[in-house]
ROMARVO-420952 format. One record per residue (C-alpha): x, y, z; chain; residue in three letters; residue number from 1. Coordinates in steps of 0.25 Angstrom, whole numbers, padded with zeros to 4 digits. Layout:
[[X,Y,Z],"A","ALA",NUM];
...
REM end
This chain:
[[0038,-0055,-0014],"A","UNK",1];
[[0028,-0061,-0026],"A","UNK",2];
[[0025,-0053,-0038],"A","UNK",3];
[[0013,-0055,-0048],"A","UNK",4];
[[0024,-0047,-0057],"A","UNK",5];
[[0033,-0061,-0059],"A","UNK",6];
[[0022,-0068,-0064],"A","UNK",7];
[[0015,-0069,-0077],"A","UNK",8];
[[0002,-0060,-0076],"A","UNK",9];
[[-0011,-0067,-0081],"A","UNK",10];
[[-0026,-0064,-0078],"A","UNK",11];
[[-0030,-0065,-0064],"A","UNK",12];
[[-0044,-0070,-0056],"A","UNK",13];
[[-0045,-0057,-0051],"A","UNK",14];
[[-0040,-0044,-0050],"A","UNK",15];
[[-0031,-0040,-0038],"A","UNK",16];
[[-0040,-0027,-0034],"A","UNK",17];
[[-0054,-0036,-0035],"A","UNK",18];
[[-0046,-0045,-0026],"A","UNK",19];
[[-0041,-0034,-0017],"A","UNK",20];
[[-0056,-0029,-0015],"A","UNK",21];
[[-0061,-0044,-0014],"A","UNK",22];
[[-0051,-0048,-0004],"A","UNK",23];
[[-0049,-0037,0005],"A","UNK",24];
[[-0062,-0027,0004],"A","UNK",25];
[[-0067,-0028,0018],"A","UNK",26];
[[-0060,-0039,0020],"A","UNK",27];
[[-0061,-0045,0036],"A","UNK",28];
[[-0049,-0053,0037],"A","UNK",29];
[[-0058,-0063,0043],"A","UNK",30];
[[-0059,-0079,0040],"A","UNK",31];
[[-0067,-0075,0026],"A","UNK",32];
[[-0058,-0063,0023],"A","UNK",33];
[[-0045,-0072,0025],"A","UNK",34];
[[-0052,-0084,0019],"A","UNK",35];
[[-0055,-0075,0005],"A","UNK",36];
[[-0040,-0069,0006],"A","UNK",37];
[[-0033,-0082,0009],"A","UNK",38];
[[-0040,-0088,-0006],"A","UNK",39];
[[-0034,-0075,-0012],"A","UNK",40];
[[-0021,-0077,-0007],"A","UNK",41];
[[-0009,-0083,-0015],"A","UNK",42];
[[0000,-0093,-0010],"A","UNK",43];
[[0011,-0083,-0010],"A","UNK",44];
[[0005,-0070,-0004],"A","UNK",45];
[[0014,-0061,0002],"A","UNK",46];
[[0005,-0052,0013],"A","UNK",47];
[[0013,-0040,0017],"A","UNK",48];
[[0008,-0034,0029],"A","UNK",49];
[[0015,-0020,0029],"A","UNK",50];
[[0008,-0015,0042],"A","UNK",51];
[[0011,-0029,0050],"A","UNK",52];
[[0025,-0028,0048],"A","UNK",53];
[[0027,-0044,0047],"A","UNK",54];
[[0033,-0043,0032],"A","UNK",55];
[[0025,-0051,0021],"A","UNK",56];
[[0019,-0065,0024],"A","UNK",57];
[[0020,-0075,0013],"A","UNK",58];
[[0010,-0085,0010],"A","UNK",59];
[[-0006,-0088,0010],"A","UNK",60];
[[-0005,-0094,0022],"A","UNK",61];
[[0002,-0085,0031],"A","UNK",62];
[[-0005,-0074,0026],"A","UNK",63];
[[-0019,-0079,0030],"A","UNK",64];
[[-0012,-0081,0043],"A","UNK",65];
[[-0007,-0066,0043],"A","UNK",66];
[[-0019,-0060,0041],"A","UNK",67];
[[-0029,-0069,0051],"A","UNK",68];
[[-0020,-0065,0062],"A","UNK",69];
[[-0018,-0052,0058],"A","UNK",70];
[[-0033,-0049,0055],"A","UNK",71];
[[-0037,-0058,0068],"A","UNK",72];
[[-0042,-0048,0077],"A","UNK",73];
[[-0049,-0041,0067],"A","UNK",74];
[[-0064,-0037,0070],"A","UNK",75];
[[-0075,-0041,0061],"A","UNK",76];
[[-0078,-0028,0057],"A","UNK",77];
[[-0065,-0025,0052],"A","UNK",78];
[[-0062,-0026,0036],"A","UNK",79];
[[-0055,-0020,0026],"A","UNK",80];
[[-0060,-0011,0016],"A","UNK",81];
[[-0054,-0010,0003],"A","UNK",82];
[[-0053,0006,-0002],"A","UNK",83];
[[-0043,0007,-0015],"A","UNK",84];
[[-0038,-0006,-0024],"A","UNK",85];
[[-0030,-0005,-0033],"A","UNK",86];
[[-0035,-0010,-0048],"A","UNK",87];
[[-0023,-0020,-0050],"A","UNK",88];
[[-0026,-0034,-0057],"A","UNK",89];
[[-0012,-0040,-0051],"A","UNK",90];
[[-0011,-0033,-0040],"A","UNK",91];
[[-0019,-0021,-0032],"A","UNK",92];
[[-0019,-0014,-0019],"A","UNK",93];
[[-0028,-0008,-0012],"A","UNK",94];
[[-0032,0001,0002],"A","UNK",95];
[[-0040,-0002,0013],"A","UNK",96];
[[-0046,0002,0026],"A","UNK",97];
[[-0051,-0007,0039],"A","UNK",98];
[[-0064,-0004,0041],"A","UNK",99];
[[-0076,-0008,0051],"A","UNK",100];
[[-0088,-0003,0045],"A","UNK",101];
[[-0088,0011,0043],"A","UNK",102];
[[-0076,0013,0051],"A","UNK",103];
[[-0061,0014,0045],"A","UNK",104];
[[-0049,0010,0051],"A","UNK",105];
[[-0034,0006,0045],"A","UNK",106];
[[-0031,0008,0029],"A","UNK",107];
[[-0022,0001,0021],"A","UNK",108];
[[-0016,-0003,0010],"A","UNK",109];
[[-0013,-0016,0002],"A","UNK",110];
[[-0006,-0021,-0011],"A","UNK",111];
[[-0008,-0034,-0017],"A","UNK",112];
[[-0004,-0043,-0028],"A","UNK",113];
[[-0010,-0054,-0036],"A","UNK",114];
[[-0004,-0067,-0039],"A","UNK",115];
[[-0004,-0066,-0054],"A","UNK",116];
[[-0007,-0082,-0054],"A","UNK",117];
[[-0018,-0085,-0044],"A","UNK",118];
[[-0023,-0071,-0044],"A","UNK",119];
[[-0021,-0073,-0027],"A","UNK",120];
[[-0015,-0062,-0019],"A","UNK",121];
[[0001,-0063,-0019],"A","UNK",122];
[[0006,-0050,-0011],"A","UNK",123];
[[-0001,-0039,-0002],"A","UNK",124];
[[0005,-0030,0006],"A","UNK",125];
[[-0003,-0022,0016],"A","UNK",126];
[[-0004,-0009,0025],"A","UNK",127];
[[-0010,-0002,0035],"A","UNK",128];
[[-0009,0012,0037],"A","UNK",129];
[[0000,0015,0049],"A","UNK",130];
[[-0006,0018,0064],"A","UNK",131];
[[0005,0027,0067],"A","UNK",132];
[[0006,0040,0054],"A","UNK",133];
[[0017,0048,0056],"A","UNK",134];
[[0014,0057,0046],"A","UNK",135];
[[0024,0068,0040],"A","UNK",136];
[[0034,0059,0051],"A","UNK",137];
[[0036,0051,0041],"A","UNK",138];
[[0044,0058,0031],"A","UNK",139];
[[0052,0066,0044],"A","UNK",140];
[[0057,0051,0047],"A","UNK",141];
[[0061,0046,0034],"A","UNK",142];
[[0067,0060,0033],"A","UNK",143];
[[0077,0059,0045],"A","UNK",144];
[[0080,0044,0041],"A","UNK",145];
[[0083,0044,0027],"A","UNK",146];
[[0095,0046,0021],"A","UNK",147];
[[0096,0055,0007],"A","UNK",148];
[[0100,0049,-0004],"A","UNK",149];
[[0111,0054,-0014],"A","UNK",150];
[[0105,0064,-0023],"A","UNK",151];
[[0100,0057,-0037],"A","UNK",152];
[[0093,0063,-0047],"A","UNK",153];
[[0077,0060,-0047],"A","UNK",154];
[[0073,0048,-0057],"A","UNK",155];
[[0070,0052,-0071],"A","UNK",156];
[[0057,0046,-0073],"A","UNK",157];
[[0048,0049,-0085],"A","UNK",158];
[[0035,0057,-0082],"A","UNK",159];
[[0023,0050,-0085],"A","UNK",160];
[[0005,0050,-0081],"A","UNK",161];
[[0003,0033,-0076],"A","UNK",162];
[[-0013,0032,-0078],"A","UNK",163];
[[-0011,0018,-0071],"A","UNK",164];
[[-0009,0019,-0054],"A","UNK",165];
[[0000,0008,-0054],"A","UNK",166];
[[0008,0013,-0063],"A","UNK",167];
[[0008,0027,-0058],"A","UNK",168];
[[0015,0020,-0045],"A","UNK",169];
[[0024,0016,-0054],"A","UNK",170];
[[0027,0028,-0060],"A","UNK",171];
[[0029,0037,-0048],"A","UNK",172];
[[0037,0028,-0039],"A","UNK",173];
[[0045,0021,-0050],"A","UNK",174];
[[0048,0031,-0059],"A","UNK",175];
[[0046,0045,-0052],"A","UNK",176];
[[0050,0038,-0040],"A","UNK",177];
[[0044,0049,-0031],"A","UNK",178];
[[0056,0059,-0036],"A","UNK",179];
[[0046,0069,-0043],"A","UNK",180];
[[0034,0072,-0032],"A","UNK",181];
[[0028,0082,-0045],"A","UNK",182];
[[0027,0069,-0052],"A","UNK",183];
[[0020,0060,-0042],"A","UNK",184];
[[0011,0074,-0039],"A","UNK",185];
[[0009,0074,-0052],"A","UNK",186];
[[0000,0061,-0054],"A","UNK",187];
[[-0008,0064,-0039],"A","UNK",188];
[[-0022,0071,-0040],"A","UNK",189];
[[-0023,0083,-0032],"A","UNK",190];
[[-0034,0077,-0024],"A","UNK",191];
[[-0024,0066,-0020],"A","UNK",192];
[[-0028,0058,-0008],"A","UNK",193];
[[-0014,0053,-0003],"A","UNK",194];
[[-0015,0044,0011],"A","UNK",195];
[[-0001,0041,0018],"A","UNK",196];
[[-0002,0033,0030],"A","UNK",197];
[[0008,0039,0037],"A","UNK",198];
[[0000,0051,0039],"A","UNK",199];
[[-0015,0052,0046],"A","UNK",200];
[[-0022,0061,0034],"A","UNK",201];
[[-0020,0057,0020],"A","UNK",202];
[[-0015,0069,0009],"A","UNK",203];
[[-0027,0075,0001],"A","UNK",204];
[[-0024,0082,-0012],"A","UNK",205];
[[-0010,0083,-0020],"A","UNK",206];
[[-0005,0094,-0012],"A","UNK",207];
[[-0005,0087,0001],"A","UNK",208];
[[0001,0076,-0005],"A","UNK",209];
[[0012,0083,-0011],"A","UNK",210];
[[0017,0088,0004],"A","UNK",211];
[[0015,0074,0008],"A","UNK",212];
[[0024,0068,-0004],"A","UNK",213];
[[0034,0081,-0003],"A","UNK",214];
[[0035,0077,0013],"A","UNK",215];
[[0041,0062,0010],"A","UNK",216];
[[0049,0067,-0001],"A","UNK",217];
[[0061,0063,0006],"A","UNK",218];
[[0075,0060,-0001],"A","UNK",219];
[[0079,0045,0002],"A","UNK",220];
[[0065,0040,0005],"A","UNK",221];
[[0060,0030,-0009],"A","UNK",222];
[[0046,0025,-0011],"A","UNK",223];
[[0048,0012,-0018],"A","UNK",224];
[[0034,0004,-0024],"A","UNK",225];
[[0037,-0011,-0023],"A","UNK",226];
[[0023,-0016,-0027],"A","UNK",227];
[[0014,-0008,-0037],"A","UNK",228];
[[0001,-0015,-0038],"A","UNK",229];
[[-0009,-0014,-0053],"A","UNK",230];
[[-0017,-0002,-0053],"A","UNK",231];
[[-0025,0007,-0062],"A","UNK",232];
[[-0033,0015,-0054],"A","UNK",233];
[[-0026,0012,-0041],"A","UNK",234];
[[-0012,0007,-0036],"A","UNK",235];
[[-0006,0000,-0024],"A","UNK",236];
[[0009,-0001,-0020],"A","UNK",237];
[[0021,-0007,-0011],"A","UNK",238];
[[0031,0000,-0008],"A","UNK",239];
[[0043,0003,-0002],"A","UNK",240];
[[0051,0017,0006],"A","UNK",241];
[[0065,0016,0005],"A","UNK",242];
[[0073,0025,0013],"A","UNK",243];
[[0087,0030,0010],"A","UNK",244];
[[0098,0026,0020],"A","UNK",245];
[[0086,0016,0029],"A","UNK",246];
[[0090,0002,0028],"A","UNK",247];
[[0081,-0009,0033],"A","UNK",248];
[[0066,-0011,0029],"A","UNK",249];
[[0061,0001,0022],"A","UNK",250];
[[0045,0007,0023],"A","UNK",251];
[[0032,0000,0015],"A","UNK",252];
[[0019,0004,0010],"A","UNK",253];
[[0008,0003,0001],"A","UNK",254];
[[0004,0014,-0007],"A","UNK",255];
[[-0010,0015,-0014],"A","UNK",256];
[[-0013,0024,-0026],"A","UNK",257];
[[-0028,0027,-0033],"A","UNK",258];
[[-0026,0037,-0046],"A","UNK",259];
[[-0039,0045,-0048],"A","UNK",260];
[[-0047,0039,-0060],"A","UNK",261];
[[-0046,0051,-0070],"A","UNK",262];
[[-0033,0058,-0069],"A","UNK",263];
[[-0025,0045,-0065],"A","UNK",264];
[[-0017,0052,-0054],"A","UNK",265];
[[-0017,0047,-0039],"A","UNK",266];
[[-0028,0053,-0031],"A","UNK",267];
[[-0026,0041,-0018],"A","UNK",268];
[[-0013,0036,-0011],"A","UNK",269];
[[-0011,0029,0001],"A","UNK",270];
[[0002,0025,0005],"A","UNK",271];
[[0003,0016,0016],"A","UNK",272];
[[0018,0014,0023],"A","UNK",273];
[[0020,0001,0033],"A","UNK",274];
[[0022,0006,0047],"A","UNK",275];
[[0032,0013,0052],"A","UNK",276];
[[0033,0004,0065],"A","UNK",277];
[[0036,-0011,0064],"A","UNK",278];
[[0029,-0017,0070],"A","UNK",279];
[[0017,-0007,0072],"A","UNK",280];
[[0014,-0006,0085],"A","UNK",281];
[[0002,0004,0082],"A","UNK",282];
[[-0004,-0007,0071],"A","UNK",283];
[[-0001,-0018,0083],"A","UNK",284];
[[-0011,-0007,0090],"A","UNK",285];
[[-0021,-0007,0082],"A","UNK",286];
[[-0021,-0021,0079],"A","UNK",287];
[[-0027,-0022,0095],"A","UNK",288];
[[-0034,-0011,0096],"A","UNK",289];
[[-0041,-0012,0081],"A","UNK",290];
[[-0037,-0024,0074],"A","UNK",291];
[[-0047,-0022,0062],"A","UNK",292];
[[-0040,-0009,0058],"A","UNK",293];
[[-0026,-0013,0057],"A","UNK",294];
[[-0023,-0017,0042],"A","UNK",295];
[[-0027,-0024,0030],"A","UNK",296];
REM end
């Protein structure tokens, strides 16, 4: 997949979270909205569709194609509203709802990168929160399907306060590598809003999300970011499961983290996983019954 990171840097027409909010804030999806979308895409864009289960389509072209039959039966008053962006130059992400006046329906998430030439968009990966939300299922499943691992000692990692969100990202799931649960605990505010979209209600306050994170401590199961976008206040990130003794295509999501201006620790998250059916015949549902809330 393209990278800005192979590239040499210089200055770009604009930055990648202006563009998020230019392009995607209540955004239709109509002939104007694609029309306005279509200029900003690069040659090469890779759109990556986690919820359509598809895989990534390559190229302007096909892309424009993707997203006018996928938005087709879209109602008028259907757009999406931008809530979150992270504050990245070459790259951002950002969190979404559909929304039809001052009705809500599905949420979201998005990670995108810049083409550090033409400033165009070069990769985005999507998705919608699932229908179906299993809730503490989840971790009883990946329970009974992982297999241990050996016993290893924790990874020595070297204790340190990131100020930045991108590089706290960095920090807890490259050098703690979620072994120490005081240390991530450690950089959360106690009034924490923590939504997971496997379950219905989010978790409010660091307590209820320490019994969240203490739930899906599970030995063989690996969080592995793949894609950390530029952020100061406000991070978006890929990422990868990887489950122990389970061959075959592993999980995917899109995580989002907002640090609270003063402190620097993380007072939002939403992590958003693909869905767990393929193909989703509760999404192919709601394409019929309520196309305009369906995905990004």
């Amino acid at each position: 997949l393209p990278s800005f990171g192979s590239r040499p840097a210089r200055p770009l027409p604009e930055r990648a979270d202006s563009l998020v909010l230019r392009l995607f804030d209540e955004q239709r999806f109509d002939e104007t909205g694609l029309r306005a979308l279509g200029a900003s895409l690069a040659d090469g864009i890779v759109w990556d569709d986690l919820s359509g289960g598809a895989g990534p389509i390559s190229g302007r072209e096909a892309v424009l194609r993707f997203l006018a039959q996928r938005e087709g039966a879209t109602p008028a008053d259907f757009q999406l509203s931008v809530e979150r962006v992270a504050d990245g130059v070459r790259s951002s992400g950002f969190t979404w709802t559909r929304t039809a006046g001052k009705s809500e329906g599905l949420r979201g998430s998005a990670y995108i990168e810049l083409d550090p030439l033409s400033g165009k968009l070069l990769y985005v990966q999507e998705v919608a929160e699932p229908l179906l939300k299993p809730g503490g299922a989840t971790a009883a499943l990946l329970k009974a399907v992982v297999k241990p691992p050996s016993p290893t000692n924790a990874p020595a990692y070297t204790r340190r306060t990131p100020r930045r969100a991108d590089d706290l990202v960095r920090y807890l799931w490259e050098e703690v590598q979620g072994s120490d649960m005081s240390e991530s605990l450690r950089l959360f505010s106690e009034d924490i809003l923590y939504e997971d979209f496997n379950f219905q209600k989010p978790f409010e306050g660091k307590a209820a999300v320490q019994a969240f994170l203490k739930e899906f401590d599970i030995p063989g199961v690996s969080f592995v970011p793949q894609r950390i976008s530029e952020g100061d206040r406000a991070v978006a990130f890929t990422w990868q499961v990887v489950l122990n003794g389970v061959e075959g295509r592993q999980i995917q999501g899109i995580s989002f983290y907002e640090l609270e201006p003063a402190s620097k620790q993380v007072s939002f998250v939403r992590d958003i996983p693909e869905p767990a059916v393929r193909p989703a015949p509760l999404g192919a549902l709601a394409a019929v019954l309520r196309p305009g809330l369906r995905k990004l």
